[in-house]
C-alpha positions in Angstrom: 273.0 85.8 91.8 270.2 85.2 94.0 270.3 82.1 96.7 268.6 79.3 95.4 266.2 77.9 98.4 267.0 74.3 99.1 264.6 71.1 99.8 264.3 69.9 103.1 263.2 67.3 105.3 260.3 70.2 106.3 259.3 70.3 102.6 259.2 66.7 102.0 256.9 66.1 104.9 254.7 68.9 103.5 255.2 67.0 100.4 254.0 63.8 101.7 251.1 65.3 103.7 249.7 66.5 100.3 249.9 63.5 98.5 248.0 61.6 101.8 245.7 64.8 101.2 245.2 64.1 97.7 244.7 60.9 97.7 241.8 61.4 100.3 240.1 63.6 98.3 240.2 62.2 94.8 240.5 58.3 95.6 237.5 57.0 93.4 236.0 60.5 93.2 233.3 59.6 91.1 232.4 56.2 92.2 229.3 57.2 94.5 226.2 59.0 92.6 225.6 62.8 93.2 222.6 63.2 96.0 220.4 65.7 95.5 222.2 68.3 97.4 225.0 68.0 94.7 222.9 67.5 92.0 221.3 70.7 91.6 224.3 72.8 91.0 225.9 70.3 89.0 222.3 69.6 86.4 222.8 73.7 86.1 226.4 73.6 85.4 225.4 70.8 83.0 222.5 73.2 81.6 224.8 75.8 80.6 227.6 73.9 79.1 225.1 72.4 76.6 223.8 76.0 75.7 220.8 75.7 77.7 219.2 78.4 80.4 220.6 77.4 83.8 219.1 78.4 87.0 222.7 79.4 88.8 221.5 79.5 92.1 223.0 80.1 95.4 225.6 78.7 93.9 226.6 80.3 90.9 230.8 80.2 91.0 230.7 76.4 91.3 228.0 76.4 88.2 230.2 78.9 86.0 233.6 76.7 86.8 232.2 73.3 86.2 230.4 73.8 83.2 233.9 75.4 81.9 235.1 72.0 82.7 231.8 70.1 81.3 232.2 72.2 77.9 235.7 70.8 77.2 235.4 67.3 78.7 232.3 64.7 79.0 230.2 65.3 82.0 230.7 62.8 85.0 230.2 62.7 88.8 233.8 62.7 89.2 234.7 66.1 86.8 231.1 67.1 88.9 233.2 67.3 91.9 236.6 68.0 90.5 236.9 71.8 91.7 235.5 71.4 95.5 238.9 68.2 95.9 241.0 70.6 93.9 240.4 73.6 96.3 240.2 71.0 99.4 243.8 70.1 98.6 245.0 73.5 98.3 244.2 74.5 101.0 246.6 71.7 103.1 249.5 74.4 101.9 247.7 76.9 103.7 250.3 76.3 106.9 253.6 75.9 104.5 252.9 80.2 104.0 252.1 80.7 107.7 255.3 79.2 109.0 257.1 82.5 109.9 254.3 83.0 112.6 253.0 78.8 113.2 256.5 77.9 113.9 257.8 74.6 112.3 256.3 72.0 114.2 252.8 73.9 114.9 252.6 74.5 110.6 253.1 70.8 110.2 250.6 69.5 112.6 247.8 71.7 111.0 248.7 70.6 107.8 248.6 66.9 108.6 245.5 68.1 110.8 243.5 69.5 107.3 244.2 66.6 105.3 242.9 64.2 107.8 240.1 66.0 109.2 237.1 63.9 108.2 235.3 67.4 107.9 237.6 69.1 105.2 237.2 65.6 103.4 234.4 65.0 103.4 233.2 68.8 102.1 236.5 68.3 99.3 234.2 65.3 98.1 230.9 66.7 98.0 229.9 68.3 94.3 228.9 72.3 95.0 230.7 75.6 95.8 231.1 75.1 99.9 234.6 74.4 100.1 235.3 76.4 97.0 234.1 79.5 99.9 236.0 78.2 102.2 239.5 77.4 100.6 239.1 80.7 97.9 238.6 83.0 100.7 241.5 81.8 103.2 243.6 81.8 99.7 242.7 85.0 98.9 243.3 86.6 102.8 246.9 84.9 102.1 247.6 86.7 98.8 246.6 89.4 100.6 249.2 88.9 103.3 252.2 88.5 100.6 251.6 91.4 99.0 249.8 90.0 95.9 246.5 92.0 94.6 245.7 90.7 91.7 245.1 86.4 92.9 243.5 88.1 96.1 240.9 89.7 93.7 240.3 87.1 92.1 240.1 84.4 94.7 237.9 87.1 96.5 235.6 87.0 94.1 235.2 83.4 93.7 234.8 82.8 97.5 231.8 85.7 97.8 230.1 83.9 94.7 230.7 80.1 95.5 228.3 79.6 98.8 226.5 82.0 101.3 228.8 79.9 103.9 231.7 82.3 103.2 229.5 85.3 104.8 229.3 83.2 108.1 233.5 83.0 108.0 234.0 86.6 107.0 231.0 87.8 109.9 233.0 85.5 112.8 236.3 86.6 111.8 235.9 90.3 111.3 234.0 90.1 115.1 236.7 88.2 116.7 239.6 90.3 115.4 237.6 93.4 116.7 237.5 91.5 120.1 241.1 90.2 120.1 242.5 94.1 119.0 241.1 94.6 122.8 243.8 92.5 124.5 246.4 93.9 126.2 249.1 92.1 123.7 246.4 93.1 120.6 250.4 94.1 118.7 250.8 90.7 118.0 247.9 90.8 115.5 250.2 93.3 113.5 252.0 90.3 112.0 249.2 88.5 110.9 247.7 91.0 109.0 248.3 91.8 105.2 250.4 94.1 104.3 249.9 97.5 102.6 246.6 96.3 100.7 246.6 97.9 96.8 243.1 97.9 96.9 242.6 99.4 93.6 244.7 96.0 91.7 242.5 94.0 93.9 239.0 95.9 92.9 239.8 95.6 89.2 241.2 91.8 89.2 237.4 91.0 91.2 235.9 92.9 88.9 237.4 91.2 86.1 236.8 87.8 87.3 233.0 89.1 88.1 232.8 90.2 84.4 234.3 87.8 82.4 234.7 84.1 84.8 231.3 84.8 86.8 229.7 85.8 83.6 230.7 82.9 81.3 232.3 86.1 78.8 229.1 87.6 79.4 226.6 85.5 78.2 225.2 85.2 81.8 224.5 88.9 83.2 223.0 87.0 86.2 227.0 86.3 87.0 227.5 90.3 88.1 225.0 89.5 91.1 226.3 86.5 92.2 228.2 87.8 95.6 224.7 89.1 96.2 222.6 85.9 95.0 224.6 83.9 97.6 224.0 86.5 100.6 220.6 86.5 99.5 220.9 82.7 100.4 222.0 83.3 103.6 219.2 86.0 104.1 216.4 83.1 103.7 217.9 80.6 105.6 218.7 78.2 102.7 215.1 76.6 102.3 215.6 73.7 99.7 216.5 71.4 102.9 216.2 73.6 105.9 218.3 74.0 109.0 220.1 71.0 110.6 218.6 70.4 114.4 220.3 71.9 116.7 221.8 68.6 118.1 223.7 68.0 114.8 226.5 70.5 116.0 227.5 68.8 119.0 227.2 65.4 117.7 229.2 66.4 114.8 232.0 67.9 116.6 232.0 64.9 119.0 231.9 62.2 115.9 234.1 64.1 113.4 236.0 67.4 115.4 237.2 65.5 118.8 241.1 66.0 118.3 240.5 69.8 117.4 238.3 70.3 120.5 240.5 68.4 123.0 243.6 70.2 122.1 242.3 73.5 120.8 239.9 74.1 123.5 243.2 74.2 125.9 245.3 76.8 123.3 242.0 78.9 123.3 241.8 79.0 127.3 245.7 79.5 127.3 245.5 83.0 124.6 242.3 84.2 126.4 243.9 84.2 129.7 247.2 85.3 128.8 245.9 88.3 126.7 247.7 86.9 123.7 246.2 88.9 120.4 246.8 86.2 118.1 245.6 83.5 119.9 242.4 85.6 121.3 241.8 86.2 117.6 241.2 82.4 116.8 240.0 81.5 120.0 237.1 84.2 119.4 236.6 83.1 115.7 236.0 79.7 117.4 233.5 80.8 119.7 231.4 83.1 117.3 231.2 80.7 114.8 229.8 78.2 117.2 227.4 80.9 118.1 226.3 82.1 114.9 225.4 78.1 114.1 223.2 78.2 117.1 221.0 81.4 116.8 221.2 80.7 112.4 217.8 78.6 111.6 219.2 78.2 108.3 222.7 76.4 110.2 224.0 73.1 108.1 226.3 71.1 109.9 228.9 71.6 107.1 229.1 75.3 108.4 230.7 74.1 111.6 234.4 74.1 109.9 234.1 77.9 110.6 234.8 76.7 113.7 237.1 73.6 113.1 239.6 76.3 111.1 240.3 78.3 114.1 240.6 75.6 116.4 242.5 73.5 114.3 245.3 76.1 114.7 245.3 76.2 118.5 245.4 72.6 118.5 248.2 72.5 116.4 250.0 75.1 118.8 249.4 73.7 121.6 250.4 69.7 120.6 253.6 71.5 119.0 254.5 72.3 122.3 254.8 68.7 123.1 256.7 67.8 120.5 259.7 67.3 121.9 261.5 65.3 124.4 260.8 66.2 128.6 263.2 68.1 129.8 263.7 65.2 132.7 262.2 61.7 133.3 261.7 60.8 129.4 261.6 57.4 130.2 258.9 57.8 132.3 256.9 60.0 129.8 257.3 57.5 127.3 256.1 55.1 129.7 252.7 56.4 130.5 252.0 57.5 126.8 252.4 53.4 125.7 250.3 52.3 129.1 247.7 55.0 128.2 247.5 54.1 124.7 247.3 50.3 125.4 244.0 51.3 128.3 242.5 53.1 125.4 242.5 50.1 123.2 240.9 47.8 126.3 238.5 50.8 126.2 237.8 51.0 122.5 237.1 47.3 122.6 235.0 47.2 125.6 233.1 50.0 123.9 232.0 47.9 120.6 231.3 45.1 123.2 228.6 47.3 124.5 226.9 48.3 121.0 226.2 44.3 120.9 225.1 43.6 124.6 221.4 43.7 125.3 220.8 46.3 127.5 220.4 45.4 131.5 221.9 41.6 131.0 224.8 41.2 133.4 227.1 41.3 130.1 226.3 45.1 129.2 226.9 45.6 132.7 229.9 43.9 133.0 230.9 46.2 130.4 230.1 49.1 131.6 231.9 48.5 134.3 235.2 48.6 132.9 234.5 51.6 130.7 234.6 53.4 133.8 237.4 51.6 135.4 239.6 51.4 132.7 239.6 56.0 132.6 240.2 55.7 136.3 243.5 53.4 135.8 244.6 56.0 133.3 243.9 59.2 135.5 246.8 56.8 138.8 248.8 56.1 136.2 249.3 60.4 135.1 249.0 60.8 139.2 252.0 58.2 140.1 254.3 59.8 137.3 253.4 63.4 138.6 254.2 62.0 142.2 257.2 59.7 141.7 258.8 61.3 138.8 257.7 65.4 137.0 254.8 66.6 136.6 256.8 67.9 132.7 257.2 64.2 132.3 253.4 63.3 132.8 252.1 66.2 130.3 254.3 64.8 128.1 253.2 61.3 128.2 249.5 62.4 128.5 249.8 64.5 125.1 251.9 62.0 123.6 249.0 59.5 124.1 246.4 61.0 123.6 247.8 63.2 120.5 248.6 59.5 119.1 245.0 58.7 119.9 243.9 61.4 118.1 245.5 60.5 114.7 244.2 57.2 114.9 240.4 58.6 115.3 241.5 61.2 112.1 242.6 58.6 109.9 240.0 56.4 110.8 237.3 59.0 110.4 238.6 61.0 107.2 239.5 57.4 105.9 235.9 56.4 105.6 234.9 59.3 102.7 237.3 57.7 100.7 235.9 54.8 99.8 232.3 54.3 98.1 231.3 51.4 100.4 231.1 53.9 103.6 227.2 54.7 104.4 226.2 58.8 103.4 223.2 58.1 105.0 225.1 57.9 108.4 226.6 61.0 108.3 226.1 64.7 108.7 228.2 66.9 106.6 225.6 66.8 103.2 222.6 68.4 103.6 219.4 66.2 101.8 219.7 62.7 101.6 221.9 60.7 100.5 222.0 59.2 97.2 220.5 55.8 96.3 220.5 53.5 93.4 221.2 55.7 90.5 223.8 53.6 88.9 221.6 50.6 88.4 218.7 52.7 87.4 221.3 54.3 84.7 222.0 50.6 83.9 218.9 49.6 83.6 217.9 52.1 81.2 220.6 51.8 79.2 219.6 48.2 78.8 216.3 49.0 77.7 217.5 52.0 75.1 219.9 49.2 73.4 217.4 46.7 72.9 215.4 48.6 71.2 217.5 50.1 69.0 221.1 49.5 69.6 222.1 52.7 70.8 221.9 53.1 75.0 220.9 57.0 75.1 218.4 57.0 72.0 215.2 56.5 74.0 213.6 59.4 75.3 212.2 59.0 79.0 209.1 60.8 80.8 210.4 62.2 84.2 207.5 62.6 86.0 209.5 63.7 89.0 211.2 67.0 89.7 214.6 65.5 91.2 218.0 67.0 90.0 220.0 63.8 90.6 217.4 61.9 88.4 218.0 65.2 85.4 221.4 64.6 86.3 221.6 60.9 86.2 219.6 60.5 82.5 221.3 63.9 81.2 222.4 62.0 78.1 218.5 61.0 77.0 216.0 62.7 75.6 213.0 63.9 77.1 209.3 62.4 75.9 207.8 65.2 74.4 204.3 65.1 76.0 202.1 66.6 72.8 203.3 63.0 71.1 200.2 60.7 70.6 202.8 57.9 71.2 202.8 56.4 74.5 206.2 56.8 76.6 207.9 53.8 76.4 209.8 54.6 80.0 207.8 56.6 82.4 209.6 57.2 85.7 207.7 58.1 88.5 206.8 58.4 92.3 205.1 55.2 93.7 202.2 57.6 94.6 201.7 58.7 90.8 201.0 55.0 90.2 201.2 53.1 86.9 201.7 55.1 83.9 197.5 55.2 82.0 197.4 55.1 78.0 196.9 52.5 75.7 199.5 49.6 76.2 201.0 48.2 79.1 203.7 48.8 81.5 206.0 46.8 83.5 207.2 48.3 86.3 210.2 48.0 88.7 211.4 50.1 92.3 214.7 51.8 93.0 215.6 53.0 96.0 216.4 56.7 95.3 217.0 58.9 98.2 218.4 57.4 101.2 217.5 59.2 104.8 218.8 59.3 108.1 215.6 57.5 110.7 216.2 59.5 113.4 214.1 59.3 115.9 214.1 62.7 118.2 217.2 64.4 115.9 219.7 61.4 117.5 220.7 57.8 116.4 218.8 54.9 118.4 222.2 53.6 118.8 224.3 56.5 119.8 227.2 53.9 120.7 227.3 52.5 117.6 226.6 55.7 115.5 229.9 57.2 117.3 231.8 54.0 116.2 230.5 52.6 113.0 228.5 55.2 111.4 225.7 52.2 112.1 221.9 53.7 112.5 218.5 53.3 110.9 217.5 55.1 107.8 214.7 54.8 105.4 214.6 54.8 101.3 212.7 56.9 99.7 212.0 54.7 96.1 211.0 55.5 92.6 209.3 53.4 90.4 210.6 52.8 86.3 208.0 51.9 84.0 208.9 50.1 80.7 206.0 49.9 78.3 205.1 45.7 77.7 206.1 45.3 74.2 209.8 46.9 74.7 210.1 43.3 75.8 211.3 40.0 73.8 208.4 37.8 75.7 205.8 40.7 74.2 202.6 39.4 72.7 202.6 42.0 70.0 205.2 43.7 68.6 206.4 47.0 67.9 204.8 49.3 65.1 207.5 52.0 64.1 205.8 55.0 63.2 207.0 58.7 62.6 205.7 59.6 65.8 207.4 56.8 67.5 209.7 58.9 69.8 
């Protein structure tokens, strides 16, 4: 009788870390309106689950799986971005199956690291097929690795046909395993690799998922091509909302990737220089990726968790190392991590101090001043412990503090895409704007479409603007049909188109539709108070709803039904 594996304090904490995971990435899913980045695959998913031609895009495997879940269930921003939370969760497990090589402690820091990693959130919550890439094809490398063909097809295939971002992991990672095979401990690699690969089960279970998932059963032939449609993407340098600036990657990893960078920068210098294969391998991965994003016009700052990933493991390596008591002088380890971690909170304060001191008064300086002082009192603090006690007992107490630190940045960081009050506009992982005042434009509509006729989607609407979140906002309403000789009775429109011409009158009233980042020079005025609140100037970008006049109780003339009345 075969043993029966038993539950554990390990697998509870796994346990727990998924929930926290979960709960990150489906807490009020839908409670913020699609931006336009999301939109666009999510009108086409929309499209084809209400028999219409869709234009799939570069992102054809999030189109074909949402408007599976569109044609069984009513359409909604949160179902919109069900698949991207789904695969953002999954891949938190991702360490559990790594444990033979991570080690214990190492697989439970990266867990806890991916679930709080404002990055990996932040992409879970965002409608489109980016974190589909990402999780399918890390899923699919470990089917690989446990000997199972048939899910590494599949999940194969939905990673080359979610987003041209998987092209950018499989390009850094292919390179940086050719470069770590070079080191003079490369054997160590052997373990990591998949086993004997049945490539044949693999090529028929892609195919497969090509012919009949990709292709909706077939009825879109465009599905065969999608691997190809999104390296096509990648070819032309995504041009709906061109490449991030430059200076988007570092103030990204400094805002968002700090505890991966402090700690993962140290395990990369640590494999390099001791020629370990394994290490090399994601220390490389790291640095290509980071590379690739600089050279790459097309570069979105969302791509930069090619480069998270890999340093996430180091990090998680190297804190694991620390997770344990000193060998000698643990008081005084203990010590130094609590009068570390209280300077940093003197430090965090005096930090929000300066966002709100004018600069040059003897305040801000004032200020200042201890912001430097108060690194320097933590720097003879580490030196006295080294001196009077172990120099164990101080790297101890330094990682303890600032690997506590750490977490607190994480959970306030990740904690933010949560919750719907948190500003978009502020931050740097969606490409586009962020989204505006859709819901009360929905509302608002609605409102008008009931008092005319009782029902609130009856009314047909004239979008004179091409935007995918406004398709995707009024998807339930019909569209005017422009050869009626009945006027529209709600035009929506540009402010430049101005007020709708024809033969009654319209009332008219602005929302604020797409919401951009005003940043002057590529960087927030305040860089201060961008690091700590997400705070900066941004502009709206409005459109204008026109009602026609006698929709209106306080109308002059009433309404003639007709049979060309729309």
């Amino acid at each position: 009788m075969p043993a029966q594996s038993k539950l554990t304090f390990e697998h509870l904490l796994y346990a727990a870390i998924l929930v926290l995971a979960l709960f990150l990435r489906f807490n009020q899913l839908g409670a913020v309106p699609l931006s336009e980045a999301e939109a666009r695959p999510a009108w086409a998913a929309y499209q084809l689950s209400q028999g219409a031609s869709a234009d799939l895009g570069d992102q054809p495997g999030y189109v074909m799986l949402t408007a599976s879940l569109f044609a069984m269930l009513p359409a909604t921003d949160f179902l919109a971005r069900f698949w991207p939370a789904v695969f953002g969760s999954l891949l938190v497990l991702l360490p559990f199956f790594l444990r033979d090589w991570l080690g214990p402690k190492a697989g439970l820091v990266l867990a806890l690291g991916l679930a709080l990693d404002p990055g990996m959130v932040a992409l879970s919550r965002m409608a489109g097929g980016h974190m589909l890439a990402i999780s399918a094809a890390l899923l699919a490398w470990l089917a690989l690795r446990r000997g199972n063909p048939v899910w590494a097809g599949i999940l194969a295939a939905l990673a080359l046909a979610a987003s041209s971002t998987v092209y950018i992991g499989l390009f850094s990672a292919g390179l940086a395993w050719l470069l770590a095979r070079r080191g003079a401990e490369a054997g160590k690699l052997d373990a990591f690799q998949p086993l004997a690969i049945d490539w044949r089960r693999m090529a028929i279970a892609a195919g497969a998922t090509l012919a009949l998932g990709l292709t909706w059963l077939m009825q879109i032939p465009e599905g065969l091509i999608s691997p190809f449609a999104t390296l096509a993407d990648l070819v032309s340098a995504r041009p709906d909302f061109g490449g991030a600036p430059l200076i988007y990657l570092p103030l990204a990893l400094l805002a968002y990737g700090l505890p991966a960078m402090v700690f993962g920068r140290f395990g990369a210098a640590r494999g390099l220089q001791q020629h370990d294969g394994l290490r090399s391998f994601f220390a490389w991965w790291a640095i290509i990726a980071l590379a690739l994003l600089v050279i790459y016009p097309g570069r979105q700052v969302l791509d930069l968790l090619w480069m998270l990933l890999p340093l996430w493991v180091l990090a998680a390596a190297e804190f694991a190392r620390f997770l344990q008591s000193p060998a000698e002088e643990e008081i005084a380890a203990v010590g130094q991590a609590a009068l570390i971690l209280l300077l940093s909170v003197f430090l965090i304060l005096y930090l929000g101090r300066l966002t709100n001191l004018e600069v040059g008064s003897a305040q801000f300086y004032d200020a200042l001043i201890a912001v430097g002082i108060i690194p320097l009192l933590a720097l003879v603090a580490s030196f006295l412990i080294v001196s009077g006690w172990s120099r164990t007992a101080a790297k101890h107490g330094l990682a303890w503090s600032v690997g506590l630190l750490m977490l607190g940045v994480l959970i306030s960081a990740g904690w933010r895409f949560a919750w719907p009050e948190s500003r978009a506009s502020s931050d740097l992982w969606m490409p586009g704007p962020a989204a505006g005042q859709a819901d009360l434009l929905a509302t608002t509509v609605a409102d008008l479409s009931e008092m005319y006729d009782g029902e609130q989607t009856s009314i047909a609407i004239d979008r004179q603007s091409d935007s995918a979140a406004l398709a995707w906002t009024l998807r339930e309403y019909r569209v005017y049909d422009s050869t009626s000789l009945v006027d529209p009775r709600i035009v929506i429109s540009p402010p430049d188109i101005g007020q709708p011409t024809g033969s009654v009158a319209y009332r008219g009233q602005s929302f604020d539709w797409h919401i951009h980042r005003n940043w002057g020079g590529n960087v927030p005025g305040n860089l201060l108070a961008w690091l700590l609140y997400r705070d900066s100037a941004e502009f709206r970008q409005p459109l204008i709803l026109w009602a026609r006049a006698d929709l209106f109780p306080s109308a002059q003339e009433p309404i003639i039904e007709t049979e060309e009345t729309p």
